[in-house]
C-alpha positions as a Python dict, from the first residue, in 0.01 Angstrom:
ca = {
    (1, 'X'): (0, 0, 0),
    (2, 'X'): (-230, -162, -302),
    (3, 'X'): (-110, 167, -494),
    (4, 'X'): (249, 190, -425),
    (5, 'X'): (329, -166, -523),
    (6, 'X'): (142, -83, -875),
    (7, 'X'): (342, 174, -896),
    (8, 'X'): (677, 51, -799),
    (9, 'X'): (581, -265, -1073),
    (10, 'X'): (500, -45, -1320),
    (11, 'X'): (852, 159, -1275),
    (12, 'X'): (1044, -170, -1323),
    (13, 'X'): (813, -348, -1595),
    (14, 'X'): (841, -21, -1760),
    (15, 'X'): (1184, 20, -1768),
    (16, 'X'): (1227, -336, -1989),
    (17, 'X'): (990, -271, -2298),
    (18, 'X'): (1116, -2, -2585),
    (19, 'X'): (907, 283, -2725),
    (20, 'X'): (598, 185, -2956),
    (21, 'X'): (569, 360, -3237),
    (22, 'X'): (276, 625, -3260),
    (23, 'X'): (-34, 497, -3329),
    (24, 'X'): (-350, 701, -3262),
    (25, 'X'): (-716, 567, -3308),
    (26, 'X'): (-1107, 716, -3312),
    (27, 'X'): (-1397, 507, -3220),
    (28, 'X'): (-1764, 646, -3220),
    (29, 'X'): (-2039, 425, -3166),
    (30, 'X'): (-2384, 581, -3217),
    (31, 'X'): (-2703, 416, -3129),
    (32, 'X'): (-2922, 543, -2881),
    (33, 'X'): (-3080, 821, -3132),
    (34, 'X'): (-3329, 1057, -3002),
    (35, 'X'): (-3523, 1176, -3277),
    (36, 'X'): (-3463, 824, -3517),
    (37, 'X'): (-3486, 439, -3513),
    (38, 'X'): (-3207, 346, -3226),
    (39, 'X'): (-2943, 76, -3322),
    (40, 'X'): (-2879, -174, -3034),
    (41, 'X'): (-2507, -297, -3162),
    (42, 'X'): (-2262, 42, -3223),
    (43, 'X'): (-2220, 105, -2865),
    (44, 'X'): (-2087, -209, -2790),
    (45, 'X'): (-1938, -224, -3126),
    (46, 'X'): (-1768, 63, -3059),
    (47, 'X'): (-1647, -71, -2726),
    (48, 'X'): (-1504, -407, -2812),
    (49, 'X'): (-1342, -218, -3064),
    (50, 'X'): (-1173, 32, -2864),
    (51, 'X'): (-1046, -240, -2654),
    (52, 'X'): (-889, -439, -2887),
    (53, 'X'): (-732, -138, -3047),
    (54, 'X'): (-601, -44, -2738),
    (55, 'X'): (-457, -371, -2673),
    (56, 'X'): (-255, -311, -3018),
    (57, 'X'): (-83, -60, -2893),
    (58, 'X'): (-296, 283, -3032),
    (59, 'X'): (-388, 551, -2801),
    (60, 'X'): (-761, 560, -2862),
    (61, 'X'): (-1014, 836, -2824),
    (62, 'X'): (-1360, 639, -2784),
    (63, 'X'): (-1695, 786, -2719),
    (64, 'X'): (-2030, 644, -2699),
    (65, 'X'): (-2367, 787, -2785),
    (66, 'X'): (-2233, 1092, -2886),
    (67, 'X'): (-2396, 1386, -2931),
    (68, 'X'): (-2282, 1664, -3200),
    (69, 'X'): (-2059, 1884, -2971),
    (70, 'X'): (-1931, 1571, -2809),
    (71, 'X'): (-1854, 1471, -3208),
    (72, 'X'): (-1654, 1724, -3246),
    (73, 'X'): (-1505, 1749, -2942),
    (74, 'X'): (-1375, 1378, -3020),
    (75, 'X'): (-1266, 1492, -3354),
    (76, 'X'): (-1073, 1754, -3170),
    (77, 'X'): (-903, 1532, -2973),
    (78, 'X'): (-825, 1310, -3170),
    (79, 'X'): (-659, 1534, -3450),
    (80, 'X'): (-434, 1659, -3187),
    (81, 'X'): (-342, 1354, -3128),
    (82, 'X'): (-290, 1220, -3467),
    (83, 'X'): (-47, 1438, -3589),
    (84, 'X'): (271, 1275, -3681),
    (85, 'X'): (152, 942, -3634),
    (86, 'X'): (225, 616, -3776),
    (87, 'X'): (-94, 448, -3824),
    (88, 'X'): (-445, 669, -3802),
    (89, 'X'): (-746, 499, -3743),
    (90, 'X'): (-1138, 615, -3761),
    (91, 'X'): (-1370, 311, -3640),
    (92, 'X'): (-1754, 464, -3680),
    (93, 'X'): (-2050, 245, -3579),
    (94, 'X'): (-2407, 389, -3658),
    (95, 'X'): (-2643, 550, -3859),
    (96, 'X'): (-2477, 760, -4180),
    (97, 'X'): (-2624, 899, -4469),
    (98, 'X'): (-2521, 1023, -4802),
    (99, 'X'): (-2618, 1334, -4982),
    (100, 'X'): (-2441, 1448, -5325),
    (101, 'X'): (-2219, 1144, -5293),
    (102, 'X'): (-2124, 1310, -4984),
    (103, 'X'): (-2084, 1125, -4602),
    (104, 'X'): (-2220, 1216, -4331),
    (105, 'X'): (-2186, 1068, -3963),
    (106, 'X'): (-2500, 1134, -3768),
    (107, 'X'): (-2493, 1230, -3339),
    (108, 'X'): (-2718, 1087, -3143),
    (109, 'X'): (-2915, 1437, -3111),
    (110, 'X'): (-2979, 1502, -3484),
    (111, 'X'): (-3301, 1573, -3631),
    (112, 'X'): (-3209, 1678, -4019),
    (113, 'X'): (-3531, 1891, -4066),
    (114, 'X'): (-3357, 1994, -4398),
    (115, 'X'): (-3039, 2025, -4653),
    (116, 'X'): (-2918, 2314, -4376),
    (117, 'X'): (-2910, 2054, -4120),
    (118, 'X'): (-2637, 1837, -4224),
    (119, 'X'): (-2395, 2146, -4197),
    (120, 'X'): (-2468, 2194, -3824),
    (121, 'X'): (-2586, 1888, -3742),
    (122, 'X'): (-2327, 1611, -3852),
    (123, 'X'): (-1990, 1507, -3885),
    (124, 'X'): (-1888, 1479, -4286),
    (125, 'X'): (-1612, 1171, -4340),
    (126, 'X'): (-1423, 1431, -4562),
    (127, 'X'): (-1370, 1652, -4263),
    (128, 'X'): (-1261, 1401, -4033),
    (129, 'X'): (-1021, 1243, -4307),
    (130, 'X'): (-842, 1604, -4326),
    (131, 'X'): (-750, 1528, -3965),
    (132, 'X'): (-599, 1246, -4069),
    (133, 'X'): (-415, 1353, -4361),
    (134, 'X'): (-159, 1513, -4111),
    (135, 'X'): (206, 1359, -4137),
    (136, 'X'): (19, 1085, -4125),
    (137, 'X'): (187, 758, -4301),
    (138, 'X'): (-104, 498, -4330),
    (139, 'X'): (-495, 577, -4286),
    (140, 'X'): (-727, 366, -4236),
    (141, 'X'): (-1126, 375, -4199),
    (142, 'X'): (-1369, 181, -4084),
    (143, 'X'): (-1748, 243, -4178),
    (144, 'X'): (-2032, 26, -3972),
    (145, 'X'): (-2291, 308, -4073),
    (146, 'X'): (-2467, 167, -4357),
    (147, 'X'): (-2780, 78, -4177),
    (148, 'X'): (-3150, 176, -4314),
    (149, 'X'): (-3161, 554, -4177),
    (150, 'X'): (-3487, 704, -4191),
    (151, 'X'): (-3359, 1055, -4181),
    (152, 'X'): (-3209, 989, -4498),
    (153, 'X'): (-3591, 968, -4649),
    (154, 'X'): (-3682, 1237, -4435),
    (155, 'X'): (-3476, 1475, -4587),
    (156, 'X'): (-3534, 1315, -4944),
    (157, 'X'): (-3934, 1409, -4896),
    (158, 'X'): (-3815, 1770, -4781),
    (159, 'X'): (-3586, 1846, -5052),
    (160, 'X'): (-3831, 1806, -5298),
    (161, 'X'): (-3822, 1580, -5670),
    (162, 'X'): (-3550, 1828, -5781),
    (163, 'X'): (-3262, 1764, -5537),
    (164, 'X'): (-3400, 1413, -5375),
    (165, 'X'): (-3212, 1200, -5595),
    (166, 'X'): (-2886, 1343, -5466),
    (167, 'X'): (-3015, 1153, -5145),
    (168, 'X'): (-2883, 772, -5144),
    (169, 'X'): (-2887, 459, -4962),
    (170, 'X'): (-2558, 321, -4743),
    (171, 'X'): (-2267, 528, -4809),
    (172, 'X'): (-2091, 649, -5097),
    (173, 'X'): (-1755, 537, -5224),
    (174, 'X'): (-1436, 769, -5030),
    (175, 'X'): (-1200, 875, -5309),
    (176, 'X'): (-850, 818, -5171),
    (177, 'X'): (-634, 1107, -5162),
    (178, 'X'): (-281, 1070, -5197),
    (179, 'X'): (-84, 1283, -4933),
    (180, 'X'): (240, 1171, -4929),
    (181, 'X'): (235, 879, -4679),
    (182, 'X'): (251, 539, -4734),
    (183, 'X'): (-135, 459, -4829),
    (184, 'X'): (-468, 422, -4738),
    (185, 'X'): (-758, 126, -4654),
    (186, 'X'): (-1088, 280, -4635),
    (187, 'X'): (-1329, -4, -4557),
    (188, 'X'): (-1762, -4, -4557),
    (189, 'X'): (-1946, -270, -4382),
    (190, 'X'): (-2088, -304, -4753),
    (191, 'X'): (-2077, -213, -5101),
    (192, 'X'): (-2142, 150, -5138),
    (193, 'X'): (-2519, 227, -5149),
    (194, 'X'): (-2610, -88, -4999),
    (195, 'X'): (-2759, -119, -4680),
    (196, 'X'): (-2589, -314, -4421),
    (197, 'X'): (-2718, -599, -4136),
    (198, 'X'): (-2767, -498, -3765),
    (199, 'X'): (-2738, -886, -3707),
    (200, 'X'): (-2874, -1055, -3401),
    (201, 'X'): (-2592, -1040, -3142),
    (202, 'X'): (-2447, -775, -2957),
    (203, 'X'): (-2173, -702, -3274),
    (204, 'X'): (-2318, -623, -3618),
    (205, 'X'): (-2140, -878, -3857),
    (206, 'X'): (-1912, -670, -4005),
    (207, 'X'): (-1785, -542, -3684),
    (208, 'X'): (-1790, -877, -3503),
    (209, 'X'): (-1561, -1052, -3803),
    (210, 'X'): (-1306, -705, -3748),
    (211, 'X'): (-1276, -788, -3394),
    (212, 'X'): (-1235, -1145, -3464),
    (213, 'X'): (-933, -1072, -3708),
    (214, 'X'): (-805, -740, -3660),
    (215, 'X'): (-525, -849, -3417),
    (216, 'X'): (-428, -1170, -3616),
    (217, 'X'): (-50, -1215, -3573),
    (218, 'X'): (174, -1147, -3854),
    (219, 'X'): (-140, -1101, -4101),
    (220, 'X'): (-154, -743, -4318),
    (221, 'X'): (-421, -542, -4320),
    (222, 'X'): (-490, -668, -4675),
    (223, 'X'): (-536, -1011, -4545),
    (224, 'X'): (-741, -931, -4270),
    (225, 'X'): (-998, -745, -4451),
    (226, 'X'): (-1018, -1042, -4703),
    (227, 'X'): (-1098, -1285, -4431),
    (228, 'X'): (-1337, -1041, -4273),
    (229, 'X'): (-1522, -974, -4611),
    (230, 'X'): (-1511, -1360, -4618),
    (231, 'X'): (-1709, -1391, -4300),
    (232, 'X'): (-1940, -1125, -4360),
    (233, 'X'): (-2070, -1303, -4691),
    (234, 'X'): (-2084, -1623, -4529),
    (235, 'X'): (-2236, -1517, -4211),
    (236, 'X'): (-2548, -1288, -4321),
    (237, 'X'): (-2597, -1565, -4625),
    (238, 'X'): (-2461, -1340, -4899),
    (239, 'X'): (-2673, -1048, -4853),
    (240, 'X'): (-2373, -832, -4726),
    (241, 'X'): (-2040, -820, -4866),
    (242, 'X'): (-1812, -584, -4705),
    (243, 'X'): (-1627, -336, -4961),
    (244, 'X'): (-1263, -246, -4916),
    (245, 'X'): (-1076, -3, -5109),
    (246, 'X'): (-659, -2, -5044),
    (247, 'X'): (-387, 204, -5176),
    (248, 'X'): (-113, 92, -4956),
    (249, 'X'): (248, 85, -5142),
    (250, 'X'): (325, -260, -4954),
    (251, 'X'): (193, -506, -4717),
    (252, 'X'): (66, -304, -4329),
    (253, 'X'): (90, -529, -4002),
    (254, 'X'): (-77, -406, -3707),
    (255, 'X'): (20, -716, -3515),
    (256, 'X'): (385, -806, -3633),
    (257, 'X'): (485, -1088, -3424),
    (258, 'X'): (912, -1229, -3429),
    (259, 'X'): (931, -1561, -3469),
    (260, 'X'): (1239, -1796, -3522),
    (261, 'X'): (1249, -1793, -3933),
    (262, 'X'): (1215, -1462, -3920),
    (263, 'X'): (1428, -1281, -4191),
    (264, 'X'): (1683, -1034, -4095),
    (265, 'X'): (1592, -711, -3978),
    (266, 'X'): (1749, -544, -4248),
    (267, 'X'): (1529, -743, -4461),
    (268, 'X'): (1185, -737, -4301),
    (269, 'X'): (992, -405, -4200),
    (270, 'X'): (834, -432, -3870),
    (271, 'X'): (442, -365, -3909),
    (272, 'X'): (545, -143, -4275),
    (273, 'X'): (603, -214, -4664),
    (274, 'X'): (725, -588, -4669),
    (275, 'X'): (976, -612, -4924),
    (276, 'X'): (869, -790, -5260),
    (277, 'X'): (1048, -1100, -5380),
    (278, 'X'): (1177, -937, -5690),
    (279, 'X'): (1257, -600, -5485),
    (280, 'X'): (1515, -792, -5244),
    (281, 'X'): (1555, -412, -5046),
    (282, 'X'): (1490, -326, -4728),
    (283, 'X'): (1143, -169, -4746),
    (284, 'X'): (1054, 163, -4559),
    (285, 'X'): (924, 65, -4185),
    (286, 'X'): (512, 222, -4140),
    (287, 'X'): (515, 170, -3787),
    (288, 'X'): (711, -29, -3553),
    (289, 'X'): (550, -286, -3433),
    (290, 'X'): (570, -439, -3045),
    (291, 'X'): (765, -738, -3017),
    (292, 'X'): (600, -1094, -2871),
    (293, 'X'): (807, -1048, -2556),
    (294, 'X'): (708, -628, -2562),
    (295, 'X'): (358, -757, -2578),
    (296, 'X'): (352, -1000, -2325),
    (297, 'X'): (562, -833, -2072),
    (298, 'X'): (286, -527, -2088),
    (299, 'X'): (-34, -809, -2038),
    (300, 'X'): (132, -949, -1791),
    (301, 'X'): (207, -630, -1596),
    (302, 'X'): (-172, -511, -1656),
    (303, 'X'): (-318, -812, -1601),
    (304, 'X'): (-126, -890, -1292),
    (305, 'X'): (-266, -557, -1153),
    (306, 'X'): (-608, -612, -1214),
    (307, 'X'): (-623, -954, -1151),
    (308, 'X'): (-511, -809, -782),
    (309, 'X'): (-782, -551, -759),
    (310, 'X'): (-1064, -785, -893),
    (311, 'X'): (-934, -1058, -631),
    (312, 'X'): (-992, -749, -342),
    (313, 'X'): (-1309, -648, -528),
    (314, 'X'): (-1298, -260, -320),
    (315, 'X'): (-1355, 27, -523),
    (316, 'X'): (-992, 203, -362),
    (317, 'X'): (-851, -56, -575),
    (318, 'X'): (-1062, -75, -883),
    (319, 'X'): (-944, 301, -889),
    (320, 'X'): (-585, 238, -829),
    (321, 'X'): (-575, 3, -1128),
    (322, 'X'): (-768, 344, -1349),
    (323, 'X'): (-527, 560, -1197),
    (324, 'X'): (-250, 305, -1361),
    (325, 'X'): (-431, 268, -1708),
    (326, 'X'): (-666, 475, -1758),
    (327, 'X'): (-739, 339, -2138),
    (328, 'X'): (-645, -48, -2001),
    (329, 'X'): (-840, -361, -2187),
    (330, 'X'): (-1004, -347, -1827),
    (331, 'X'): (-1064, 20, -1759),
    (332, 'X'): (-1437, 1, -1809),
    (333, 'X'): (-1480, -319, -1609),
    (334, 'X'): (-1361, -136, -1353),
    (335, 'X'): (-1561, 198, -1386),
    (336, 'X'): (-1883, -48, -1361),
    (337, 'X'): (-1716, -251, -1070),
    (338, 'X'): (-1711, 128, -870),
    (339, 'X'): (-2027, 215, -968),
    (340, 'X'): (-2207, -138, -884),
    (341, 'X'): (-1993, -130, -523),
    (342, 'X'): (-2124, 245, -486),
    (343, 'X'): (-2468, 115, -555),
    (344, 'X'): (-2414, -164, -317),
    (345, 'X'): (-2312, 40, -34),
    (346, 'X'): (-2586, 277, -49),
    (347, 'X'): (-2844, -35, -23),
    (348, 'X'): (-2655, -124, 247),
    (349, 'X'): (-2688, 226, 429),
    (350, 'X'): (-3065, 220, 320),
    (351, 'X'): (-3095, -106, 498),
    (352, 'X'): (-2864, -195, 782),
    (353, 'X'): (-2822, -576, 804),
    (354, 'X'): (-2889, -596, 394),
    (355, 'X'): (-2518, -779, 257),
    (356, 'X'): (-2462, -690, -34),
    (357, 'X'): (-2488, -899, -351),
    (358, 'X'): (-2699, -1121, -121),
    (359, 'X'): (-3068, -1181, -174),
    (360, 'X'): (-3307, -1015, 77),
    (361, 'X'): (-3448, -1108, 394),
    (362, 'X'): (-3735, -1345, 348),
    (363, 'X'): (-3662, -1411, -40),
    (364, 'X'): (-3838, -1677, -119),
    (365, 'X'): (-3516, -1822, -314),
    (366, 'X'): (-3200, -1783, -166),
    (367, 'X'): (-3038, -2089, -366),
    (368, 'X'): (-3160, -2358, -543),
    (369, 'X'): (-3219, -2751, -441),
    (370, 'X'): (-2937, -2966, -523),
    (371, 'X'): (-3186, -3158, -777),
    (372, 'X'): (-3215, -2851, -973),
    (373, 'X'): (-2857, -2759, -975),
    (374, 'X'): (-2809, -3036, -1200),
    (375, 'X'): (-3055, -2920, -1429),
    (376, 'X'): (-2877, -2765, -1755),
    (377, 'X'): (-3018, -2457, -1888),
    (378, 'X'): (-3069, -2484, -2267),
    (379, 'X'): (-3189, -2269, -2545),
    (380, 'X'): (-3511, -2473, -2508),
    (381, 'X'): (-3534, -2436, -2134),
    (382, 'X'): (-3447, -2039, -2187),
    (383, 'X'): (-3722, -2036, -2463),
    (384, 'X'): (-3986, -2146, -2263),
    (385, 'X'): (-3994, -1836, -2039),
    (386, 'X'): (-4115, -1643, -2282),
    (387, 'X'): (-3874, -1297, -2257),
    (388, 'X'): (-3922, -992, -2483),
    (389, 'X'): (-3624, -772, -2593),
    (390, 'X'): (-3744, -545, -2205),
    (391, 'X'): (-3711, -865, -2005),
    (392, 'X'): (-3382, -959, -2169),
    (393, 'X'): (-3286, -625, -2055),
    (394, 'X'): (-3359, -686, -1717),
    (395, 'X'): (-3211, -1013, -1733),
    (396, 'X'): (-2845, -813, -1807),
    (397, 'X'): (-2930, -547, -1586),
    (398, 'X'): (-2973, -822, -1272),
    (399, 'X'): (-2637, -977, -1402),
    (400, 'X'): (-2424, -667, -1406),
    (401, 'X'): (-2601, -546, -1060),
    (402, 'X'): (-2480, -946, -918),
    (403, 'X'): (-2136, -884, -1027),
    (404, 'X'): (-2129, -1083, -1368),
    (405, 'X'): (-2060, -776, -1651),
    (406, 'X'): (-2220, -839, -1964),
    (407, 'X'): (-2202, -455, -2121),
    (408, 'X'): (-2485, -226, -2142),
    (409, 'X'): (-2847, -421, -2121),
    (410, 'X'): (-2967, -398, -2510),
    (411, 'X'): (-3184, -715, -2484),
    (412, 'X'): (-2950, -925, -2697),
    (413, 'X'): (-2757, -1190, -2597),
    (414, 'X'): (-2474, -1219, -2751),
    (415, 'X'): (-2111, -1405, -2628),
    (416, 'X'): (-2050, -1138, -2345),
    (417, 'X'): (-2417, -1215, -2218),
    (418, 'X'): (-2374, -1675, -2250),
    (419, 'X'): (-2046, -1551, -2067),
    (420, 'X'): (-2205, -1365, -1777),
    (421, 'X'): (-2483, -1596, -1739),
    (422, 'X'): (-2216, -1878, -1718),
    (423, 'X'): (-1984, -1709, -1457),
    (424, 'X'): (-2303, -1659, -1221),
    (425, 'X'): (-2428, -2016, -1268),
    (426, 'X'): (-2090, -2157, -1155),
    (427, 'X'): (-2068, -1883, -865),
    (428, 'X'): (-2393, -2046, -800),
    (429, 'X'): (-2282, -2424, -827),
    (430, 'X'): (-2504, -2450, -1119),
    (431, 'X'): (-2376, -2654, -1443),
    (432, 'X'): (-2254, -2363, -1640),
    (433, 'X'): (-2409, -2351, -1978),
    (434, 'X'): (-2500, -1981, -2076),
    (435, 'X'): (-2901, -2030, -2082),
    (436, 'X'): (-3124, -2015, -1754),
    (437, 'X'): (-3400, -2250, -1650),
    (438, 'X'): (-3719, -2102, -1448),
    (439, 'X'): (-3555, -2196, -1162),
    (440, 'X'): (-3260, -2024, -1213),
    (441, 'X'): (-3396, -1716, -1288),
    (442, 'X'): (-3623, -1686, -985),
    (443, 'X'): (-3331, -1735, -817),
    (444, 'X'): (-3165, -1422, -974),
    (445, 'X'): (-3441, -1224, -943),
    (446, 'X'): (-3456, -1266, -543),
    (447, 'X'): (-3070, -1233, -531),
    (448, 'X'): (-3104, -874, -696),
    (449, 'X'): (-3437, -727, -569),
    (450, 'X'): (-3322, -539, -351),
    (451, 'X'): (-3070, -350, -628),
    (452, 'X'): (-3260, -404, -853),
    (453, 'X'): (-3516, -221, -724),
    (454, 'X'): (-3258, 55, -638),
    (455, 'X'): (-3130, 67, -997),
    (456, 'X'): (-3514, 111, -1149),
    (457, 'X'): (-3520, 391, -891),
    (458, 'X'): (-3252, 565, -1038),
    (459, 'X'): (-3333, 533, -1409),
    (460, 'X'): (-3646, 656, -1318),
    (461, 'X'): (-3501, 940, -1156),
    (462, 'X'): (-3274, 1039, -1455),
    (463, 'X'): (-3593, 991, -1709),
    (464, 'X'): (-3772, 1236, -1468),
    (465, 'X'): (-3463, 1485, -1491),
    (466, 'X'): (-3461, 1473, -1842),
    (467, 'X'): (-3844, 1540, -1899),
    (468, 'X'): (-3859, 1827, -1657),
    (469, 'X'): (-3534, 1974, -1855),
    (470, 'X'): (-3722, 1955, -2174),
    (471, 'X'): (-4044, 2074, -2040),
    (472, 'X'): (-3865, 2382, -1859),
    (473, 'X'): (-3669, 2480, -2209),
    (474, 'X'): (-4001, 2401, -2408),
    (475, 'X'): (-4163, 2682, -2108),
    (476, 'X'): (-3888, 2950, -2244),
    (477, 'X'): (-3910, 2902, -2555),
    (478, 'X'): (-4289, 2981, -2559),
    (479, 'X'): (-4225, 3270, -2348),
    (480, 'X'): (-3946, 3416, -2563),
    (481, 'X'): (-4216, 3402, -2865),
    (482, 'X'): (-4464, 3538, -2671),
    (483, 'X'): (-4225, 3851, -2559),
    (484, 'X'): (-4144, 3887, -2933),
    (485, 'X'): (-4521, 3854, -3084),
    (486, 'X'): (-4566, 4149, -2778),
    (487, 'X'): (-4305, 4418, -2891),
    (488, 'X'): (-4447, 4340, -3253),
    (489, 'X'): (-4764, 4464, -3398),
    (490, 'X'): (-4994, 4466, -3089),
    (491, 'X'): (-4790, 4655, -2776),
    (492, 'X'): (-4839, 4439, -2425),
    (493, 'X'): (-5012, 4591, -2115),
    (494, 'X'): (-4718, 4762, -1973),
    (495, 'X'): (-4579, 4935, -2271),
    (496, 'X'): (-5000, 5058, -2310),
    (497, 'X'): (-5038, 5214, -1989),
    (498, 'X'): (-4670, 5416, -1998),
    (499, 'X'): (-4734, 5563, -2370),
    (500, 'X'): (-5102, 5672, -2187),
    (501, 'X'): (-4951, 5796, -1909),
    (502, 'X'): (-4718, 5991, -2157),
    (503, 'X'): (-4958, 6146, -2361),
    (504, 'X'): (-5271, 6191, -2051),
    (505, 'X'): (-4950, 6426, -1960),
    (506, 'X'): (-4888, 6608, -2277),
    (507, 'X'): (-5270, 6678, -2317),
    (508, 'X'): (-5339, 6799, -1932),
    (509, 'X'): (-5024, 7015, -1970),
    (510, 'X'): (-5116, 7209, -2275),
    (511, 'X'): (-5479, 7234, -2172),
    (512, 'X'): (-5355, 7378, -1833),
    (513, 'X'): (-5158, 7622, -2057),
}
């Protein structure tokens, strides 16, 4: 029933907002390296990011973590994708390096042993800008991956004095190629060859002030970026200035809003080249913008939906509302929803009797006095307890596995995390204030045990997975050099005993001649 009425609404709400123009985006966030100093922001960078992208009206190919064939896979997609659109966008978050005043985007799964490496181990900017280049009218990049990467001094020792220096730090400045459109904006997180800020929160700053402005009404790209280099400087106390380099022929909108004093449409380009004072034409439209009432009429219809499956909190209609928008601002909400219900129910099945969500039999806190409830959890209260970035982690994991999402547990708490911790205090009838007191943490804890356990289980599990899959390909790789060093120089017991077999037969043969 849940699923027919979304459809049916989605027919009719449909039916009333025109055509968007096309708009196509990329977003890669890269941080949990393998063989390299992990970053704890691009992930969730890369997610907010999406998101809001997504809620401008782009299609958006997003990936997390990504290894070098998923890379490229993304790339793939993406280029497809891209071809013949309006607007392009490339949104990368995590580590980069420059070589020969070359960039290169680095998977999670790179080691860069050597110069050879960055061929079949990385993603080069140039190549992913070709992709772009397309019919394209406006490109535009964004570049969060001018953090301190030790590979880059890796392969500096390796290449020797000679070729070293063609190794620098940050990124190096894009030269904007002209192909036909209506312009570029190719932006770092900072000046080329410095080295950017992870920051303390769950967005690095450049990132976090992108977000913040990004979907601005009626501001141009142009303005955006200068309020977002603005921040940047302010925020990390000068030590970071974001560098943006434009060659668009007039002003770009990504969120062109009508309003009453609007000018004619003959006049005014929706989300394009806005005309100069002096020019008095109509300017050539970039991309058509979504009207306010376009805009509002699609939020309302998604969040109507998922305001419906979060009220029924099942996973039949967590996956209704995917099956509606699969790319929605809520589509990962609801992945984790599935997956924490999932996890739920098996508990449940594990231990009959066990509600889930609820603490366990014989917790020693199931909720807290009504003197403590009144006790406000502050930053000094929070303080006292002493957490590492691990325990922080467990904090978020405990939150996501009570209900409250706060993103993947990275041991910094940033808005998302004050916001989770808020929603669960006032589920709780606790004064909502974003920072726990003892007592309101022993009270999480002995809510979650029981999934919490479960969940440790699990990542256990997976780490024990992944070791035995190394350990069985490091196993074949020593036997395929052992079967190699054997048909070499020295010949292996089999190949022995046939060649004296062989010739014990030549030699009886001609002596019984």
């Amino acid at each position: 029933m849940f699923k027919r009425l979304i459809a049916v609404l989605a027919m009719i709400l449909a039916g009333t907002a025109p055509a968007l123009a096309k708009r196509v985006a990329l977003v890669i966030g890269n941080g949990a390296y393998e063989h390299t100093v992990a970053l704890p922001n691009p992930a969730n960078d890369a997610q907010e990011m999406a998101a809001k992208l997504r809620g401008l009206g782009f299609d958006v190919v997003a990936g997390q973590d990504q290894t070098y064939a998923d890379m490229r896979r993304s790339v793939m997609n993406f280029s497809k994708k891209a071809y013949g659109a309006e607007i392009a966008i490339l949104f990368y978050a995590g580590h980069g390096l420059q070589v020969g005043e070359q960039n290169h985007l680095v998977p999670i799964d790179a080691t860069i042993e050597d110069e050879t490496s960055l061929d079949f181990e990385t993603i080069t900017v140039d190549f992913i800008l070709r992709q772009m280049s397309k019919d394209v009218k406006v490109q535009m990049v964004f570049l969060d991956a001018c953090r301190d990467n030790p590979l880059a001094r890796t392969l500096a020792r390796r290449m020797g004095p000679s070729r070293s220096g063609s190794v620098g730090s940050g990124l190096a400045e894009i030269k904007i190629q002209e192909t036909g459109g209506e312009g570029s904006v190719i932006a770092f997180a900072t000046s080329p060859g410095d080295v950017a800020l992870d920051g303390e929160g769950t967005n690095s700053p450049f990132t976090s002030a992108l977000i913040r402005h990004i979907d601005t009404p009626n501001a141009s790209i142009q303005t955006v970026m200068t309020r977002v280099t603005g921040d940047v400087f302010e925020e990390t106390e000068r030590r970071q200035r974001p560098w943006v380099n434009a060659s668009l022929i007039g002003e770009v909108f990504l969120n062109k809003q009508e309003t009453a004093a609007a000018a004619p449409a003959t006049q005014v380009a929706a989300l394009g080249t806005a005309p100069t004072a002096a020019a008095q034409q109509p300017a050539p439209a970039v991309a058509a913008s979504p009207s306010a009432t376009q805009s509002t009429i699609a939020w309302e219809r998604e969040k109507l939906i998922w305001e419906t499956a979060k009220a029924s909190n099942t996973a039949a209609d967590y996956e209704a509302y995917l099956a509606a928008y699969p790319n929605g601002l809520f589509a990962d909400f609801a992945r984790n929803s599935i997956k924490r219900l999932g996890s739920q129910n098996q508990v449940a099945a594990i231990n009959p009797g066990v509600v889930p969500g609820a603490a366990p039999a014989g917790a020693a806190v199931a909720t807290l006095p009504d003197p403590q409830k009144a006790i406000p959890g502050t930053q000094i209260t929070e303080s006292t307890l002493g957490w590492n970035r691990t325990a922080r982690r467990e904090v978020q994991a405990r939150l996501n596995l009570s209900g409250h999402d706060v993103g993947r547990p990275d041991g910094a708490f940033g808005p998302k995390t004050r916001a989770g911790v808020a929603s669960w205090q006032t589920v709780n009838g606790i004064v909502a204030t974003g920072y726990f007191t003892a007592a309101q943490y022993a009270l999480l804890t002995s809510q979650t045990a029981t999934q919490y356990s479960a969940y440790i289980a699990e990542v256990n599990r997976k780490q024990q997975a992944a070791a035995a899959s190394r350990s069985a390909g490091s196993r074949n790789t020593n036997k395929r050099r052992t079967t190699n060093r054997n048909s070499g120089g020295s010949m292996n017991p089999a190949g022995a005993a046939f060649l004296g077999g062989v010739v014990g037969g030549i030699i009886g043969g001609a002596i019984g001649r």
